[in-house]
KEDRENZA-15462 format. One record per residue: y, z, x of N, C-alpha, C in turn. Coordinates in steps of 0.1 Angstrom, whole numbers, plus 5000, padded with zeros to 4 digits. Example, Ala and Ser with C-alpha at 12.3 -4.5 7.8 and 13.67 -1.06 7.14 Angstrom:
<kelos>
494350785132495550785123496750785132/497850715128498950715137500050795129/
</kelos>
This chain:
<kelos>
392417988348393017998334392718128328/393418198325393618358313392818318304/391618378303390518408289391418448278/392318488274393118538264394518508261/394818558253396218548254397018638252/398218638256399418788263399618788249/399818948249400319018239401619038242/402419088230403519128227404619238236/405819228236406219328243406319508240/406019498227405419628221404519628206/403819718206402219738195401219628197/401419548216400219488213398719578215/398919728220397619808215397419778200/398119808192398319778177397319648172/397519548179397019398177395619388181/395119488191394119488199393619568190/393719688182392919798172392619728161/393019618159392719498143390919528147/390519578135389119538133388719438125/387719358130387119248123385919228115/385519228105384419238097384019128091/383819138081382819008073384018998068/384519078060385619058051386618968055/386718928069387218838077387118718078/387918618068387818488070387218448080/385918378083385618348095384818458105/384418568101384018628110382218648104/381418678112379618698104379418838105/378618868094378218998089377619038101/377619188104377519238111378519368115/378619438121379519568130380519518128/381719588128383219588132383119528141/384219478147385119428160385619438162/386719528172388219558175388719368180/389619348181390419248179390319218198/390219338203390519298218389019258224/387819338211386119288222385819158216/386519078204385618948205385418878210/386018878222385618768231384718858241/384418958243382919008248381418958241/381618948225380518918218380218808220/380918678228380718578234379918528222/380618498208380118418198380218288199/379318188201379817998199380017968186/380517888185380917808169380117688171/379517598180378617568182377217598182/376717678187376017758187375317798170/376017828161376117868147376317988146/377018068151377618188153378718268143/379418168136380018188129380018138115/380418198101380318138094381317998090/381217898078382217818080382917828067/383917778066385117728071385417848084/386317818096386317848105387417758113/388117868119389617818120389317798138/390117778149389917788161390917738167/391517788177392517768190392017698200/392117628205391317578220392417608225/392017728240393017788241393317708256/392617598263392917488269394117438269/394317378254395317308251396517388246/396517528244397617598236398517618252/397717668264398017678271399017568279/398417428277398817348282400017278277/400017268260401017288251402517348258/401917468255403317588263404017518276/403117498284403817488297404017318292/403817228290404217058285405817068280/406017178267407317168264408017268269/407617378278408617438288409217348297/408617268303409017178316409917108310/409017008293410316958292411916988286/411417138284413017158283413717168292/413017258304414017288316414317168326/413416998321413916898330415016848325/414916828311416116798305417316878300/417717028307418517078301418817148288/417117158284417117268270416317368270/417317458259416617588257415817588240/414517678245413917658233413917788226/413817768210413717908202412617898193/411217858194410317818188410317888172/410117768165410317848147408617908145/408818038145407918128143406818118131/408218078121407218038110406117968106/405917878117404817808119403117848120/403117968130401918058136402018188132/403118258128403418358124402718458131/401718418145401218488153401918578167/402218718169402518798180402218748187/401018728193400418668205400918528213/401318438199401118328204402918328204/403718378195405118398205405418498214/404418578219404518598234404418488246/403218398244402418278252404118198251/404818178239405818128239407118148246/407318308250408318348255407818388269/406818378274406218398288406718268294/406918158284406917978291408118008290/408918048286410718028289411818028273/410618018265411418068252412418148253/413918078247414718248245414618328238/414318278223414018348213413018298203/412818378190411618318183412718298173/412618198164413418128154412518188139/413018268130412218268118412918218102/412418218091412818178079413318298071/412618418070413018538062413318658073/413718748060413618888069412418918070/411618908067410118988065409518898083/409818778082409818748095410218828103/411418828102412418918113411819038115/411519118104410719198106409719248120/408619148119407619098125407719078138/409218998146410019018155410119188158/410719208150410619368159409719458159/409319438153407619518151407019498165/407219378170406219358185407519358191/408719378192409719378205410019298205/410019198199410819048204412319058206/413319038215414319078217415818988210/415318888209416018768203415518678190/416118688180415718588166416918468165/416518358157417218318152416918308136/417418338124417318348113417818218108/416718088108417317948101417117968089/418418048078418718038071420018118062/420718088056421618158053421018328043/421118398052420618528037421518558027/420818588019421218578003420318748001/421418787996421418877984421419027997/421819147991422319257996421019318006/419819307999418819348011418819298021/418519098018418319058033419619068044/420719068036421719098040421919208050/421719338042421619458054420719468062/419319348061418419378070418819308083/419719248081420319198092421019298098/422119338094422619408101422219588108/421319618100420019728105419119668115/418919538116418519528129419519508138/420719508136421719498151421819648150/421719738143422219868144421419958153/419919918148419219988154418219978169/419019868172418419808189419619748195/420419858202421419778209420619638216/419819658222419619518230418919398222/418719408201418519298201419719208197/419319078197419918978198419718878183/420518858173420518818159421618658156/421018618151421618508144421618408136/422518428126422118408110422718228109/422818188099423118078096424318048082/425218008081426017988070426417848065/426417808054426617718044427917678037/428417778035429517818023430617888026/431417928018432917998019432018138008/431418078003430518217993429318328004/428718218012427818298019428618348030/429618328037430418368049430818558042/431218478026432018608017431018738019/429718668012428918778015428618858032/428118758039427718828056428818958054/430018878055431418998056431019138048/430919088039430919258030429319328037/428419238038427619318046428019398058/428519338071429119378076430719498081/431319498063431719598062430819718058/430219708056428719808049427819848058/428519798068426719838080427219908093/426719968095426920108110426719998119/426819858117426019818134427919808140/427719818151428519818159429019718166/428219608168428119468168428419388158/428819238164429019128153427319078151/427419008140426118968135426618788141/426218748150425618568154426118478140/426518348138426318278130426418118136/425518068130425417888129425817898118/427417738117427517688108426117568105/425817598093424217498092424817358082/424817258090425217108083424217038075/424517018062423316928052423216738060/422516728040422616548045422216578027/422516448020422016458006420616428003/420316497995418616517993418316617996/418416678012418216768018418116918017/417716988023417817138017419317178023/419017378028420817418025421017318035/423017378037423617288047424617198042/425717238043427117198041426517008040/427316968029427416838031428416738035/429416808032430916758037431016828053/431816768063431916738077433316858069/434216848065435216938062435217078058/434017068048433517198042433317308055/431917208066431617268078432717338082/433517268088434917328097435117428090/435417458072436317578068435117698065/434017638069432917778073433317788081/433217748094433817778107434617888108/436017858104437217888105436918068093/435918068086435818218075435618248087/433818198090433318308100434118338111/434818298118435718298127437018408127/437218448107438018498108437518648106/436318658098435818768096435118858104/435618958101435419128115433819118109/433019148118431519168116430719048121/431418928118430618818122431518748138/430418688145430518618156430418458154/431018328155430518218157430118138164/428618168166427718078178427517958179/428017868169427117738170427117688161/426817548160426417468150424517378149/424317398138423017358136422717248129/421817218126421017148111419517138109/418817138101417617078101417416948095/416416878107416416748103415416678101/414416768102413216728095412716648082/413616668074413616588062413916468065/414316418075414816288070413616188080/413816058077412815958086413715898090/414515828088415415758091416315748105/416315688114416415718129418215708127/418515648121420315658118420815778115/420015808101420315918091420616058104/419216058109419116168118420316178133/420716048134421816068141423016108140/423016058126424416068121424716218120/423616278111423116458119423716518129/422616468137423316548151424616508151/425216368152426516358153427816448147/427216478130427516578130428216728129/427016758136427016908147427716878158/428216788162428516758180430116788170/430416698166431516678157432116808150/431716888144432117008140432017078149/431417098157431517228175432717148181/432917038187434616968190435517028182/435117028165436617068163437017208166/435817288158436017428161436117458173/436017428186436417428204438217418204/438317308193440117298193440517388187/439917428177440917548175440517678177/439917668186439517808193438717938184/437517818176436717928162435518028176/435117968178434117998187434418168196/433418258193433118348203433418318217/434418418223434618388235433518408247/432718538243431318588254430218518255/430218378249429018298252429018148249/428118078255428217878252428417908235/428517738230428517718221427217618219/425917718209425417638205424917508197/424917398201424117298193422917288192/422417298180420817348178420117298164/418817198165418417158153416417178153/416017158145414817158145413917148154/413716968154413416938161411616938169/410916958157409416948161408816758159/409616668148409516568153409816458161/411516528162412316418168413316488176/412216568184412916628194413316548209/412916398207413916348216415116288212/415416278201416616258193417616368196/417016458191417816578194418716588205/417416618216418016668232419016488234/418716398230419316298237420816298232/421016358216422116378208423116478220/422516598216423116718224423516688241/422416688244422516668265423816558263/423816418253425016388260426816428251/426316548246427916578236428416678250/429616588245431416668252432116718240/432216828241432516918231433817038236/434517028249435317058255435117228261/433817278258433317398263432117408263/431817488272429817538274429117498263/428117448268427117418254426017468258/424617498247423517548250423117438236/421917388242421117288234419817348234/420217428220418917438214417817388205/416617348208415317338201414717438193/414517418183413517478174412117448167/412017388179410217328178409417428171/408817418161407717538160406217488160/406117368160404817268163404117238175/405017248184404117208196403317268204/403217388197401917468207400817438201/401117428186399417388181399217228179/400217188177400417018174399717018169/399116868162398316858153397616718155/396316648146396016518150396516438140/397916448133398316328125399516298126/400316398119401916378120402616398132/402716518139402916528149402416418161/401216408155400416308168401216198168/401316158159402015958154403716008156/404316108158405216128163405916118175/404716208183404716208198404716108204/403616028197403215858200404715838204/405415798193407015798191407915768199/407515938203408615948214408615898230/407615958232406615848240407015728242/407115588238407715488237409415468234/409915578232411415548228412315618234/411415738242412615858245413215828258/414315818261415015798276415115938283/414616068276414816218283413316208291/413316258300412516288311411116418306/409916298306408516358299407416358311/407416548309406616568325405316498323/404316558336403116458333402116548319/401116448315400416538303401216468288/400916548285401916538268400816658262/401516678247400416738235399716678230/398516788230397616798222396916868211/396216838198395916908193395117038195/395417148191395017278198394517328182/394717298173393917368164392717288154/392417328153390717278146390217348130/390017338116388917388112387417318112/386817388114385217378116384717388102/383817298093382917358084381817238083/380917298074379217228074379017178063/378117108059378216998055376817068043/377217088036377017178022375817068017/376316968013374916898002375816738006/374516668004374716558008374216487991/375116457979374016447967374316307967/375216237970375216117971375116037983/374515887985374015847995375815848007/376815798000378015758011378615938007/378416028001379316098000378516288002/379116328014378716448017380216558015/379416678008380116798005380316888020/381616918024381717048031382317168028/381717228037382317378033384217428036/384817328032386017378033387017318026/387917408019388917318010390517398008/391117347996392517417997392917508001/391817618001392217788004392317738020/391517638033391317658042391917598055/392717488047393017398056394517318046/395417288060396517168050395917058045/396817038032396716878023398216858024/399316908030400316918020400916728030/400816728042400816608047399816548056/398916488042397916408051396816498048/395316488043394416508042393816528057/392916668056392616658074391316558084/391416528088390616398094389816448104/388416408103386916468110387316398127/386716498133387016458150385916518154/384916548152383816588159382616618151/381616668158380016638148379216738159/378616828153377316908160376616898148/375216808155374316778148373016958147/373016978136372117088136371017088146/370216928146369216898149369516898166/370416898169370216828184371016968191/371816928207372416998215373317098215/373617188214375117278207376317198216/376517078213377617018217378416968206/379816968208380616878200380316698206/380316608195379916488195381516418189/381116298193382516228183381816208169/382416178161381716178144381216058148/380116038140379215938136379715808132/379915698132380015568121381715628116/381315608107382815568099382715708091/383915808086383715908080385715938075/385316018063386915998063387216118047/387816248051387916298038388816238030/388516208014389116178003389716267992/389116397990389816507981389116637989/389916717980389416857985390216997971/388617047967388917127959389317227967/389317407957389717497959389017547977/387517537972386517557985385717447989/386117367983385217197990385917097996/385117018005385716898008384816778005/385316668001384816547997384416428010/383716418020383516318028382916168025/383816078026383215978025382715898038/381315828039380615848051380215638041/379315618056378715448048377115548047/376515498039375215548034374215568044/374315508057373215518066374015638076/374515708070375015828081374115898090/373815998096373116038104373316208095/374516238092375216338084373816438082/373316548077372716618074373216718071/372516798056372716958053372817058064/374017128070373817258082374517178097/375017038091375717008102377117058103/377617078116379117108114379717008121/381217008113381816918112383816988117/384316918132385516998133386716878129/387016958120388516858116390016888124/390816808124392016808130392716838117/394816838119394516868106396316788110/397216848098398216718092399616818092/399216958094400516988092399817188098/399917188110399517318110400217438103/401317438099402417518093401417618081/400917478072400317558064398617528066/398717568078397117588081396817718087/397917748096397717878099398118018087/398517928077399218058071398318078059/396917998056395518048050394718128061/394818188072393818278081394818408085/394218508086394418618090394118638106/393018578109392518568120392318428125/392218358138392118178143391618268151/390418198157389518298169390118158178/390118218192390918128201389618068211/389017968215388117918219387917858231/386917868241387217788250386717658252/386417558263386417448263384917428254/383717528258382617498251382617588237/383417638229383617678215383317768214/383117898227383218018230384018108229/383918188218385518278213385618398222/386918378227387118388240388618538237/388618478225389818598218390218548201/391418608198391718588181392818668182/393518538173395018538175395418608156/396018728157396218778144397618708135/397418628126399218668117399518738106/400918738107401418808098402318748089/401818688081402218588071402618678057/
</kelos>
């Protein structure tokens, strides 16, 4: 197994020159660290090496992650564009595009950005852009890299209006990509009418500058195992029509493509079986599964696990990220303070749940927690544990939590030091959030 993890197709020198200091969420006073020696300093997080709150990769399972949902795309006939937004880490959509990723999927331009800054050669932009900047920043990135690869998303007969005039406005020499993007009510953007879709279709289709690749949606919002089919159905349904009347780009498949980090065997089961009367490319936009997580995601997977008829290699995911912190003051008999709170970790689904224990007193091992233990709130920099009063718990113990929604876990650290099986930082994965 690779002590590290692959950098980027270009400025991973760049990523490697990050110096690390105190000033570094998570890093101990002391000397600088170039970004490429901290895994020479062979710091433990066990050990007490680091200060806490303290983020971490087990880079075991990120590894094992990657190649779990590479296989399963290529057993079942899909391609994946992992949503970036998630890790917002160079490194770790390299590790992503080394497993078979086409492209990295992001939310803004400033994402997109970020994409080309390290070379990524292919984005997908899941969302329609709005307003003249993000607008031409699209088309300045087709202008200024013949070989990359762009594709935006549309809603409207208003947003199609706009792409166009950007497109009249821009030196790129190429069409700019578009997904028509399908709603549901409640839900965020995304045509809600099945009719509306088609006559996006049929703008982008007609307008010089833009290409029509596909149909999308995100379906993450919804619970509902109907709701969500009715979704994909859909997208299957508006790529048929537009196939009949010939909206679609002649130089490549036609994509069908949705989210897809919960109920990504919904998805592929939707797509793999649509007849749509031309090439299709079933895309996923997982952006969870390399770090998964131990709640939502987990009770997801469970899920699928039991329900999915697409073909699941051996293994599955695991959670690969962790914060670490210590156990501050213990002032009441059932309830112990730790060192980590809103600034450090997600609340936003699911409060994060204790999975291990290194007792100060005892072995530099991770332990399973003690008895019964379970966080209840969490201020700005605290967390609230509730414990039964005969705990074992003590002042200077650390404590590694799992967490509920990595999205917004990774996007409080600058740095996640990447760890190996005994909590030896082995490397550190930088974002750019």
């Amino acid at each position: 197994m690779p002590n590290r993890l692959p950098r980027p197709p270009l400025n991973g020198a760049a990523l490697d020159d990050l110096w690390l200091d105190a000033t570094t969420k998570g890093m101990p006073a002391g000397p600088p660290t170039r970004l490429a020696d901290i895994g020479a300093r062979r710091l433990n997080l066990l050990a007490g090496d680091l200060p806490t709150p303290v983020a971490v990769l087990r880079l075991d399972r990120l590894l094992a992650n990657s190649a779990w949902m590479s296989a399963f795309a290529r057993d079942n006939g899909l391609a994946l564009a992992p949503h970036g937004k998630t890790t917002m880490a160079p490194q770790l959509f390299a590790l992503q595009m080394r497993d078979g990723a086409q492209a990295i999927t992001v939310a803004t331009t400033q994402q997109l950005a970020v994409l080309r800054r390290f070379g990524f050669p292919r984005a997908v932009l899941a969302n329609q852009p709005t307003g003249r900047v993000a607008i031409d920043a699209c088309f300045e990135a087709l202008s200024q890299d013949d070989g990359f690869e762009l594709v935006c998303l549309a809603d409207s007969l208003e947003g199609v209006a706009a792409l166009a005039a950007g497109a009249a406005r821009s030196r790129a020499k190429r069409r700019l990509g578009v997904f028509v993007e399908i709603g549901f009510l409640g839900g965020r953007t995304g045509a809600r009418d099945p009719a509306l879709a088609l006559e996006v279709a049929r703008a982008v289709a007609r307008a010089p500058g833009l290409a029509l690749r596909g149909v999308e949606a995100f379906e993450g919002l919804l619970s509902d195992m109907a709701a969500i089919d009715r979704v994909l159905g859909t997208i299957v349904e508006t790529a048929r029509a537009g196939v009949a009347e010939g909206l679609f780009a002649a130089d490549g498949p036609v994509t069908l493509s949705a989210g897809g980090s919960a109920f990504f065997d919904r998805v592929g089961e939707a797509f793999r079986a649509a007849e749509i009367g031309a090439p299709t490319q079933q895309l996923l936009r997982s952006g969870c599964y390399l770090s998964h997580d131990s709640i939502n995601y987990a009770q997801s997977f469970a899920r699928i696990r039991s329900q999915t008829s697409l073909n699941l290699p051996p293994g599955g995911l695991e959670a690969a990220i962790e914060v670490w912190a210590a156990v501050q003051s213990r002032p009441e008999p059932a309830r112990s303070i730790v060192t980590m709170g809103k600034r450090d970790v997600s609340f936003d689904n699911g409060l994060p749940t204790p999975l291990a224990w290194r007792d100060a007193d005892g072995p530099a091992i991770a332990q399973p927690m003690p008895g019964t233990a379970a966080l209840v709130a969490m201020n700005d920099q605290h967390g609230h544990l509730v414990t039964t009063p005969d705990s074992p718990l003590a002042i200077g113990d650390l404590i590694g939590f799992g967490v509920g929604h990595p999205c917004t876990t990774f996007d409080k650290w600058r740095v996640l030091y990447v760890v190996d099986a005994d909590y030896t930082v082995v490397d550190a994965a930088a974002t750019f959030f």
